[in-house]
Backbone and ligand atoms as CSV (ligand in chain L), in Angstrom:
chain,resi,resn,atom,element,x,y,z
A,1,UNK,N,N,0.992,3.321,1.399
A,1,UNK,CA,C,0.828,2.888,2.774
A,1,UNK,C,C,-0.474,2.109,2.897
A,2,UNK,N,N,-0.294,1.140,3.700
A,2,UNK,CA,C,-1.517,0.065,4.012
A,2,UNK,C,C,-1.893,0.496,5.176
A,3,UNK,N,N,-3.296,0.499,5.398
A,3,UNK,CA,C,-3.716,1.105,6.564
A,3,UNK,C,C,-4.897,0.064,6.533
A,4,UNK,N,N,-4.535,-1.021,8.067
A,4,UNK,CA,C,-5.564,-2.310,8.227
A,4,UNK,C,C,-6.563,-1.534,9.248
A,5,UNK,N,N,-8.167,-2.340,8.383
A,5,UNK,CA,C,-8.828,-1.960,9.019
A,5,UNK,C,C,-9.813,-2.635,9.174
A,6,UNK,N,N,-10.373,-3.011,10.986
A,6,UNK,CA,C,-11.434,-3.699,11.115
A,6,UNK,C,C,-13.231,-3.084,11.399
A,7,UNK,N,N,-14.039,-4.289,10.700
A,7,UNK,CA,C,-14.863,-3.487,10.506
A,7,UNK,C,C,-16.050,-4.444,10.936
A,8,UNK,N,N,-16.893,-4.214,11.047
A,8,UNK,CA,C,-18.355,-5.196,11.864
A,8,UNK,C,C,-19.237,-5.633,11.081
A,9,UNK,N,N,-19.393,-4.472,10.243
A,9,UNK,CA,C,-20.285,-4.385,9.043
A,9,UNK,C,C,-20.491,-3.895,8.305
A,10,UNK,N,N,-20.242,-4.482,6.571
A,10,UNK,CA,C,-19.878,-4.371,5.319
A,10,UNK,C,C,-20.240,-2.460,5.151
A,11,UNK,N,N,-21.535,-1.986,5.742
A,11,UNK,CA,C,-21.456,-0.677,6.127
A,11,UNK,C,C,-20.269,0.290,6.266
A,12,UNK,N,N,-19.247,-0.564,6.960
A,12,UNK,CA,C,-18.189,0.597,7.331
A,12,UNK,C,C,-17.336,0.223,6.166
A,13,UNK,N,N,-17.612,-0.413,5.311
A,13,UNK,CA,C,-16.442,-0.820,4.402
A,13,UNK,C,C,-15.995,0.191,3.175
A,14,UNK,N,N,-14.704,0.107,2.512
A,14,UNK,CA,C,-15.109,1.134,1.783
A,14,UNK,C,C,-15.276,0.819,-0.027
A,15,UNK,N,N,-15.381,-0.426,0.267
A,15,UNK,CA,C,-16.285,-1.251,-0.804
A,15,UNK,C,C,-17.649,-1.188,-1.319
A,16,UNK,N,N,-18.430,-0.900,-0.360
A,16,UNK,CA,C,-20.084,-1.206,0.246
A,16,UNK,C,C,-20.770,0.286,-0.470
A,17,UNK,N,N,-21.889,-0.306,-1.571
A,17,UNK,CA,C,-22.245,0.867,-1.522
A,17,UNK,C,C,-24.054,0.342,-1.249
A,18,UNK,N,N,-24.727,1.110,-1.412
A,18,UNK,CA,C,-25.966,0.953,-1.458
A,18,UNK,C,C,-27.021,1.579,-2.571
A,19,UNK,N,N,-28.400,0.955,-2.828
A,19,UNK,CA,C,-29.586,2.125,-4.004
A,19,UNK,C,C,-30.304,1.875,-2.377
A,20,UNK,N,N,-31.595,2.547,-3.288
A,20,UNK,CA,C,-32.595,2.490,-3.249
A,20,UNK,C,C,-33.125,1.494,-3.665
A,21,UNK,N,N,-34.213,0.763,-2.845
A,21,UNK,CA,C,-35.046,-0.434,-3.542
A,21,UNK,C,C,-36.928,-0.136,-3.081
A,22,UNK,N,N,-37.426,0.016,-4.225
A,22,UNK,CA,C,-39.090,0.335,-4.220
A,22,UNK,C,C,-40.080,-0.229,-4.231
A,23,UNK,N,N,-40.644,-0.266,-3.549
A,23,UNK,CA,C,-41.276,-1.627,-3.148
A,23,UNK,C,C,-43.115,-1.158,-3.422
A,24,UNK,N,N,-44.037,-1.555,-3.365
A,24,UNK,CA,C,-45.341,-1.204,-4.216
A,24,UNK,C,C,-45.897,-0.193,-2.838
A,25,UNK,N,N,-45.246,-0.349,-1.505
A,25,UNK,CA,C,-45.475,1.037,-0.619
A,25,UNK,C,C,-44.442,1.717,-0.685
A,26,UNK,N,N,-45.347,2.917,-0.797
A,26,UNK,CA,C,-44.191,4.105,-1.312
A,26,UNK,C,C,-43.668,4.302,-0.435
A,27,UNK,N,N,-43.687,4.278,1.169
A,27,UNK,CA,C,-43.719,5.025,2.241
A,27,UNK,C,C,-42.112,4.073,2.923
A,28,UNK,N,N,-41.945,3.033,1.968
A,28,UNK,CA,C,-41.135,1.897,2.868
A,28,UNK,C,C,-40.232,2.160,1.967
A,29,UNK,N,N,-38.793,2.244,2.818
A,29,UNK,CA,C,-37.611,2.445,2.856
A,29,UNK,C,C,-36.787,1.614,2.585
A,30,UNK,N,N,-36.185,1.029,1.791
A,30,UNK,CA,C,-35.460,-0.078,1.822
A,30,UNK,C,C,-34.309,0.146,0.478
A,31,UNK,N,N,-32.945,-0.819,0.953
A,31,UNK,CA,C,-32.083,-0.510,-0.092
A,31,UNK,C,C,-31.363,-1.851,-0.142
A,32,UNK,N,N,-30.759,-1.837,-1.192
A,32,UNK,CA,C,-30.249,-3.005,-1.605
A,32,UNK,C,C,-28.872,-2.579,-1.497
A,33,UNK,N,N,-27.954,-3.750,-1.070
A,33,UNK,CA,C,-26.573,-3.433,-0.274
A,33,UNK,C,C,-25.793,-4.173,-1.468
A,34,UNK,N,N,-24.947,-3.323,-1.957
A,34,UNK,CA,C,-23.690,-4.225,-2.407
A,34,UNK,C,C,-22.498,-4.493,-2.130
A,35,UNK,N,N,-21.241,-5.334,-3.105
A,35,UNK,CA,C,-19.901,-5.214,-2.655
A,35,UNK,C,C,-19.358,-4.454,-4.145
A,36,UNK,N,N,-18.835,-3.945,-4.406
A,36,UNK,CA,C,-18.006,-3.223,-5.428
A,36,UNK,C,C,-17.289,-4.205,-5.653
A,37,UNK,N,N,-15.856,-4.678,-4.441
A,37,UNK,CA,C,-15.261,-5.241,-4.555
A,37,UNK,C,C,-15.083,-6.639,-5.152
A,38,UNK,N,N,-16.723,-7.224,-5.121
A,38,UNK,CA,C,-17.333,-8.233,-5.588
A,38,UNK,C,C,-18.083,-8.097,-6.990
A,39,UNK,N,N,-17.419,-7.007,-7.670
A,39,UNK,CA,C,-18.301,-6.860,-8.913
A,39,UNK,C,C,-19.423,-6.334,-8.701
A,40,UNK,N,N,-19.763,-5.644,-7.804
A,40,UNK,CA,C,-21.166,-5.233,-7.804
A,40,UNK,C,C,-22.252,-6.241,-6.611
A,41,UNK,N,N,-21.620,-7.196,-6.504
A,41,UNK,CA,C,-22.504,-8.692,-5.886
A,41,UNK,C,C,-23.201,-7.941,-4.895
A,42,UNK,N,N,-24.681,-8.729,-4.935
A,42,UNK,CA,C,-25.568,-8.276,-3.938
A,42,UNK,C,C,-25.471,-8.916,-2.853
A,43,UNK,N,N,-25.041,-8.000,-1.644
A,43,UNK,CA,C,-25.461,-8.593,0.060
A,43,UNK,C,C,-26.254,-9.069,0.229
A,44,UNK,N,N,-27.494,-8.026,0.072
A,44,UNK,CA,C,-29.007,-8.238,0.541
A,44,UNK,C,C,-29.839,-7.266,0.037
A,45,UNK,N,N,-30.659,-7.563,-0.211
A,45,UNK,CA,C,-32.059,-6.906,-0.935
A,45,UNK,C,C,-32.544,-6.418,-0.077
A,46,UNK,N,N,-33.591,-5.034,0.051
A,46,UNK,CA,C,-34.788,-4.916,0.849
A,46,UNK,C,C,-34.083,-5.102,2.217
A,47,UNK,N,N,-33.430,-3.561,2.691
A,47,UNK,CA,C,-32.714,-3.958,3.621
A,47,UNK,C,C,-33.557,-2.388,4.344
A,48,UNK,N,N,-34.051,-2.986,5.310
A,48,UNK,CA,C,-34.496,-1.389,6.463
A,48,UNK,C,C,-33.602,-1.015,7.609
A,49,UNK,N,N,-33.589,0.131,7.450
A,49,UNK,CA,C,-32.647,0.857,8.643
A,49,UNK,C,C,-32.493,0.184,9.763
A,50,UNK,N,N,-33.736,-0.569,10.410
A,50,UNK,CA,C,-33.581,-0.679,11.861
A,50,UNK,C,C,-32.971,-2.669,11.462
A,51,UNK,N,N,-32.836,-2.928,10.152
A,51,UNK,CA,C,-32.278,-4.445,10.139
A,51,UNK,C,C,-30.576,-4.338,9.923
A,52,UNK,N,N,-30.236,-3.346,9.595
A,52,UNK,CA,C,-28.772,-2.996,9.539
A,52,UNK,C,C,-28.143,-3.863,10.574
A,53,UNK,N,N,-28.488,-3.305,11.793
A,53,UNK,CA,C,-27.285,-4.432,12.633
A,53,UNK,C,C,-27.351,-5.258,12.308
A,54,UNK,N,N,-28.533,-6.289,12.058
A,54,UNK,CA,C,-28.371,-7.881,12.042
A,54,UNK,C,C,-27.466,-8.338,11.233
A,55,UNK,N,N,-27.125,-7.132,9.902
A,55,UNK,CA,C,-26.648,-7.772,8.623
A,55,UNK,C,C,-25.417,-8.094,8.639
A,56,UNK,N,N,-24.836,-9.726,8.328
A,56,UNK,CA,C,-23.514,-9.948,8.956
A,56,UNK,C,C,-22.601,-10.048,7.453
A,57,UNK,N,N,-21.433,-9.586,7.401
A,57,UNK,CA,C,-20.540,-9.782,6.242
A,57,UNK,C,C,-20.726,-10.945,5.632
A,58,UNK,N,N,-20.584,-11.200,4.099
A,58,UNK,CA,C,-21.048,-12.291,4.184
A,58,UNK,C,C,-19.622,-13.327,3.983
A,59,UNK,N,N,-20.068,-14.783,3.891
A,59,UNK,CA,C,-18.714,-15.838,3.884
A,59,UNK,C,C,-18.104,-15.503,3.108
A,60,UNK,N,N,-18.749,-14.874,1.533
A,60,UNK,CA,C,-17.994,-15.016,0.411
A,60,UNK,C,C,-16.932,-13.602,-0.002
A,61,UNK,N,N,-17.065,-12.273,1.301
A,61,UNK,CA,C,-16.349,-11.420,1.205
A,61,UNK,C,C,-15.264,-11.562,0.781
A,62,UNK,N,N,-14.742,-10.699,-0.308
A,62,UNK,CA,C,-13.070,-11.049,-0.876
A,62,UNK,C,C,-12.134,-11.052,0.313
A,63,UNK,N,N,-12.017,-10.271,1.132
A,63,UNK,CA,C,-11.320,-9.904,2.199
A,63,UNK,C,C,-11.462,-11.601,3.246
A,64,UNK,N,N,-12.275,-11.719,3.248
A,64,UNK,CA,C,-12.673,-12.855,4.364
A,64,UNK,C,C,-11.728,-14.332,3.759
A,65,UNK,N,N,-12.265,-14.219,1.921
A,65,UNK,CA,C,-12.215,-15.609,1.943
A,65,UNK,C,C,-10.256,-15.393,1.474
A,66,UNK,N,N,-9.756,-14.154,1.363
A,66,UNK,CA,C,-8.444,-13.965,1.103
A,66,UNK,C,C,-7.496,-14.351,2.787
A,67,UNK,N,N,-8.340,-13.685,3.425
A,67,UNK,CA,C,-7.451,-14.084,5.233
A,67,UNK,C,C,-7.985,-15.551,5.757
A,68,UNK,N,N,-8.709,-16.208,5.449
A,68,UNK,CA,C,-9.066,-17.572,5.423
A,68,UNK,C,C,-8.278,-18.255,4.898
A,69,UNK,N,N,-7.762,-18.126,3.376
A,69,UNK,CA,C,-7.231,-18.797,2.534
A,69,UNK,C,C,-5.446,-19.101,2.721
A,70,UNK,N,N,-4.916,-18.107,2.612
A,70,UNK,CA,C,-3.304,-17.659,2.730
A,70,UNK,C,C,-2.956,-17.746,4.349
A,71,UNK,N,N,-2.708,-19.053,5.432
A,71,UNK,CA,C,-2.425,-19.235,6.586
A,71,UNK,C,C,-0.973,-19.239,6.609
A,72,UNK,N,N,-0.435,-20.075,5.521
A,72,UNK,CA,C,0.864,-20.593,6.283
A,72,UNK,C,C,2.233,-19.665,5.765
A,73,UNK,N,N,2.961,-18.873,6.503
A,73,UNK,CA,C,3.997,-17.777,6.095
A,73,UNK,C,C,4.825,-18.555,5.527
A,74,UNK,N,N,5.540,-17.669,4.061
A,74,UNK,CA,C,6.265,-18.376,3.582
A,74,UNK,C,C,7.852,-18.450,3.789
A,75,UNK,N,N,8.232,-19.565,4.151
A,75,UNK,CA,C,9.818,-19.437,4.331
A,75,UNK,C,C,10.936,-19.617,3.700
A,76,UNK,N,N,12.231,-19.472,4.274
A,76,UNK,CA,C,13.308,-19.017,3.180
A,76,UNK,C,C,14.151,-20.357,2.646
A,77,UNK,N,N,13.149,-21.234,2.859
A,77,UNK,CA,C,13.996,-22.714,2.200
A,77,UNK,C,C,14.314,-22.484,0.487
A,78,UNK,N,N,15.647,-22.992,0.631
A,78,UNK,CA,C,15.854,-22.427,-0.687
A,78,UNK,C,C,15.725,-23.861,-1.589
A,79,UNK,N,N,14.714,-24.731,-1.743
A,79,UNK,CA,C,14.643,-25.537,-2.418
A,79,UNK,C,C,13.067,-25.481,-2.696
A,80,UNK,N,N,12.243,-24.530,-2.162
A,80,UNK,CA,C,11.090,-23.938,-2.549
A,80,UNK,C,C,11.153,-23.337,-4.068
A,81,UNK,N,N,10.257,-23.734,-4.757
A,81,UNK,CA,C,10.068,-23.570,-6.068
A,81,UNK,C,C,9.203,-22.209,-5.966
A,82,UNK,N,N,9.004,-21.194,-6.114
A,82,UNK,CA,C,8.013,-20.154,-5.917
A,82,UNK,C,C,7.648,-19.336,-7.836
A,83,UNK,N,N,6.769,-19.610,-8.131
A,83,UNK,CA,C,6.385,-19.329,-9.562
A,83,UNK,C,C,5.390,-18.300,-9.304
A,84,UNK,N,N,5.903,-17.576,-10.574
A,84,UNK,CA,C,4.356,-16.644,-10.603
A,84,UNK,C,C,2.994,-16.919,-10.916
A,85,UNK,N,N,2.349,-16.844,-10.926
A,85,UNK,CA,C,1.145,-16.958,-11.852
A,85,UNK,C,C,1.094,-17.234,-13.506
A,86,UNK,N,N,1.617,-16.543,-14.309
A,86,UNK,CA,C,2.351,-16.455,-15.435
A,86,UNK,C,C,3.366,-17.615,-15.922
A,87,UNK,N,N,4.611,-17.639,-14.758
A,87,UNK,CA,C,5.386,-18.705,-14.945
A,87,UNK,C,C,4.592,-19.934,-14.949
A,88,UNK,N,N,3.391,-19.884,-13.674
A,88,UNK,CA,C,2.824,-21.429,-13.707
A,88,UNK,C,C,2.615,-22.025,-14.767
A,89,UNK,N,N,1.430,-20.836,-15.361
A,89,UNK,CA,C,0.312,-21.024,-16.097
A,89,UNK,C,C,0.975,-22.181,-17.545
A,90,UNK,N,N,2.688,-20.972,-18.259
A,90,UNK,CA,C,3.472,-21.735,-19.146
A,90,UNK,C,C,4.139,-23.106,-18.637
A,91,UNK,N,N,4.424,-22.905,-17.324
A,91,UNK,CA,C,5.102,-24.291,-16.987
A,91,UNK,C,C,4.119,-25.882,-17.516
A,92,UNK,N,N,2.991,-25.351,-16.917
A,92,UNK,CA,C,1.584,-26.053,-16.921
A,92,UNK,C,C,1.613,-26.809,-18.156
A,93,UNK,N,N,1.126,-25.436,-19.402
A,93,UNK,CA,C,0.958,-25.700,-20.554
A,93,UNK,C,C,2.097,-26.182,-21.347
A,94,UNK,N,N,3.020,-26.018,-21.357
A,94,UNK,CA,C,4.045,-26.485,-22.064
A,94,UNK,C,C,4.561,-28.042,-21.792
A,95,UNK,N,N,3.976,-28.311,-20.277
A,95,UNK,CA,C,4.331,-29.608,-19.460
A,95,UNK,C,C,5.380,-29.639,-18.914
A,96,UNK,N,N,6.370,-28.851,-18.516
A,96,UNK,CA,C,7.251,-29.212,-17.771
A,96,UNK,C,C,7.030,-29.551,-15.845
A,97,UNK,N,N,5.637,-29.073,-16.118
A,97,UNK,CA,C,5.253,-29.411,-14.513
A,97,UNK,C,C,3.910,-29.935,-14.744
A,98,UNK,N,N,3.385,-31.250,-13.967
A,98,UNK,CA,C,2.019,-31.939,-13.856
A,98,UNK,C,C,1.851,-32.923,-13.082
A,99,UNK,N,N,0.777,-32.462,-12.744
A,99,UNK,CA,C,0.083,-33.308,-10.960
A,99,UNK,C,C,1.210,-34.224,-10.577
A,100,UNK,N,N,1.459,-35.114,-11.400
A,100,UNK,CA,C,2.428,-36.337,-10.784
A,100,UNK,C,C,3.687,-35.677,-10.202
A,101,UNK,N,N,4.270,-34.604,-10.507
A,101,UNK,CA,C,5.942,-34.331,-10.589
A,101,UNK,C,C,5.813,-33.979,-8.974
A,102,UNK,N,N,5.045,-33.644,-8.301
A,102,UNK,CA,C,5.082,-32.897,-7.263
A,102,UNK,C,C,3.496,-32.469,-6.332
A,103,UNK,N,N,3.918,-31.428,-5.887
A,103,UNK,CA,C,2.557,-30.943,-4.911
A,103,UNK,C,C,2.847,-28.768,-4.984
A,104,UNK,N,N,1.589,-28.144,-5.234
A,104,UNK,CA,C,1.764,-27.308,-5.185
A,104,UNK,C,C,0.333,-26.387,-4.126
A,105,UNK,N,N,1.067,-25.220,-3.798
A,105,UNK,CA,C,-0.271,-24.521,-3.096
A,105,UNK,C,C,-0.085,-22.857,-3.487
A,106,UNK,N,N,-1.323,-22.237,-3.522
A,106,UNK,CA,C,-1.750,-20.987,-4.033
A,106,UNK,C,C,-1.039,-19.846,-3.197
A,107,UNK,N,N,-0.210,-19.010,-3.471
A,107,UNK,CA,C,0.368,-18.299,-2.894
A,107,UNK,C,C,-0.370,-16.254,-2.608
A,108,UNK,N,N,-0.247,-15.413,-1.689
A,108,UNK,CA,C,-0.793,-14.214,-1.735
A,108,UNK,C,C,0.209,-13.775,-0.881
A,109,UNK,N,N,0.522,-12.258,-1.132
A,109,UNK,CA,C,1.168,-11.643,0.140
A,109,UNK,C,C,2.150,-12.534,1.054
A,110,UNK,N,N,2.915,-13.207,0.530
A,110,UNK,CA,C,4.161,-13.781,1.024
A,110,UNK,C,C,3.453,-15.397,2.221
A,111,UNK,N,N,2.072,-15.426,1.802
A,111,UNK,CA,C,1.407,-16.758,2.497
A,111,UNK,C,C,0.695,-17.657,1.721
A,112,UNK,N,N,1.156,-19.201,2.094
A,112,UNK,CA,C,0.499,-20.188,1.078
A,112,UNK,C,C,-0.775,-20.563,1.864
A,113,UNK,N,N,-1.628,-20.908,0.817
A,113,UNK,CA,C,-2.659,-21.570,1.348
A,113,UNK,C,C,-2.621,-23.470,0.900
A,114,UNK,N,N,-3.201,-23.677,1.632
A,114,UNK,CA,C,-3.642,-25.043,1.562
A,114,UNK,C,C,-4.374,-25.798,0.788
A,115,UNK,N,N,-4.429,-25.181,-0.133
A,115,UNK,CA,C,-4.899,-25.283,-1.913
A,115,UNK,C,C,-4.450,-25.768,-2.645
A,116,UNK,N,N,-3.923,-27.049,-2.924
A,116,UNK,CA,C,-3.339,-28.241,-3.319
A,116,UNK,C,C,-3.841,-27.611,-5.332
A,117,UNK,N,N,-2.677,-27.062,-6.199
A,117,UNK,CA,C,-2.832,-26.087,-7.446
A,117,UNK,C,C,-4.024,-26.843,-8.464
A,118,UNK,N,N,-3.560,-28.460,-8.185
A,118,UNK,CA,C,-3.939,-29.122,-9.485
A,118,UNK,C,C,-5.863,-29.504,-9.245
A,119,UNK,N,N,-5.974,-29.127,-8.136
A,119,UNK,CA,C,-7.233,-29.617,-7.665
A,119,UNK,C,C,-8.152,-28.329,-6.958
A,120,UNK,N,N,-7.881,-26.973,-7.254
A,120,UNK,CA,C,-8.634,-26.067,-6.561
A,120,UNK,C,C,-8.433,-24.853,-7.348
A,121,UNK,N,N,-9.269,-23.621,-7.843
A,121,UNK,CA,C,-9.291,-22.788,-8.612
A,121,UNK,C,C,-8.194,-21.252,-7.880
A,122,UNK,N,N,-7.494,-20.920,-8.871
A,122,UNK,CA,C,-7.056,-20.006,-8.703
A,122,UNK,C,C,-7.212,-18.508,-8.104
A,123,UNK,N,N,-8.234,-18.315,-7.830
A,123,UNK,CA,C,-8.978,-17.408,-6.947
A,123,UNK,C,C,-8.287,-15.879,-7.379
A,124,UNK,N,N,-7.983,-15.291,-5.968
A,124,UNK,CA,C,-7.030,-14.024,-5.748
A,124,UNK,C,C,-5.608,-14.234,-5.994
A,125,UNK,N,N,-5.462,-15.367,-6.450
A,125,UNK,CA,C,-3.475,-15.884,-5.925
A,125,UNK,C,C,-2.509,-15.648,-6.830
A,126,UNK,N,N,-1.479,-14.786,-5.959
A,126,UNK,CA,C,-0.675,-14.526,-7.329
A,126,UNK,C,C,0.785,-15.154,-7.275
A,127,UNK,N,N,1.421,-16.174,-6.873
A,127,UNK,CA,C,2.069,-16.975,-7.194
A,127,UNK,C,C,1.751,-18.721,-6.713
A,128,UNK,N,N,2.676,-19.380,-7.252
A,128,UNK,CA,C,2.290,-20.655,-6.586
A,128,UNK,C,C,3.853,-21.205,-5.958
A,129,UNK,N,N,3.643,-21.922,-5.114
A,129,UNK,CA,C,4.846,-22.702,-4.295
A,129,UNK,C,C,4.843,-24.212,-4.579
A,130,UNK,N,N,6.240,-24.813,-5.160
A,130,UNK,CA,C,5.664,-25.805,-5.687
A,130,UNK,C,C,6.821,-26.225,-5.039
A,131,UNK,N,N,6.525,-27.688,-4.778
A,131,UNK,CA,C,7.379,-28.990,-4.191
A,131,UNK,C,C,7.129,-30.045,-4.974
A,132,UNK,N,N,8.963,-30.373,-5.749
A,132,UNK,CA,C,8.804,-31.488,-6.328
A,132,UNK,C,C,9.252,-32.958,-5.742
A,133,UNK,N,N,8.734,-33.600,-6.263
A,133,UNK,CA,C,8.998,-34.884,-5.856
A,133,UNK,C,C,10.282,-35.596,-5.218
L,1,SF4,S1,S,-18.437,-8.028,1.248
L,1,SF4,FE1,FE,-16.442,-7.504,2.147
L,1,SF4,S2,S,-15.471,-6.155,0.613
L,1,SF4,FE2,FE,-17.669,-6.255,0.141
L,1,SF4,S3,S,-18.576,-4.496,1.173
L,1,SF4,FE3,FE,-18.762,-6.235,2.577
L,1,SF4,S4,S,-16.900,-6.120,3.851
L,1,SF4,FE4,FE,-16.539,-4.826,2.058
């Protein structure tokens, strides 16, 4: 079960963890914020309790740049080419598909994005939608 959930700040996430960060006063509090989900990637350094609110998710959140990316729902035209990731990758390499034959965009969760295949990196996406010529 998927259970969506909105959140304000990377704080409530359940990605987000935090250290300790030590600074040459002992007395000062500060921690360094990460994303898990991001490999570990650092939010922000030297972060004090009372700066918490300010701290805003950042652009490059997986979550953010995944619901940014995947707009357009995909539909049941049956002359839609829909490949996996896998299938692409051999179609690619073997050549039976290349830039000229057509137009393709990055697919997630049943939505394409606007990620034209031959010209933008593969990101989170796990199929592609391809239109041939
Ligand atoms: S960057 Fe996104 S995934 Fe990472 S902790 Fe913040 S809200 Fe969660």
């Amino acid at each position: 079960m998927i259970i969506p959930l909105e959140i304000k700040s990377c704080k409530e996430c359940p990605h987000f963890h935090e250290e300790r960060m030590y600074t040459s006063d002992s007395w000062e509090m500060t921690f360094g914020w990460f994303c898990k989900k991001a490999d570990d990637r650092k939010i922000k350094g030297y972060v004090e309790r009372y700066e918490e609110r300010k701290i805003q998710i950042p652009e490059w959140c997986p979550f953010q740049t995944a619901l940014s990316r995947y707009t357009e729902k995909l539909g049941q035209d049956p002359d839609d080419d829909i490949y996996t990731i896998e299938e692409w990758n051999i179609a690619v390499e073997d050549g039976w598909i290349g830039n000229s034959d057509g137009r393709g965009y990055w697919v997630k969760d049943g939505f394409a994005s606007r990620d034209e295949v031959f010209s933008t990196p593969q990101l989170d996406a796990t199929h592609v939608i391809w239109y041939n010529k």
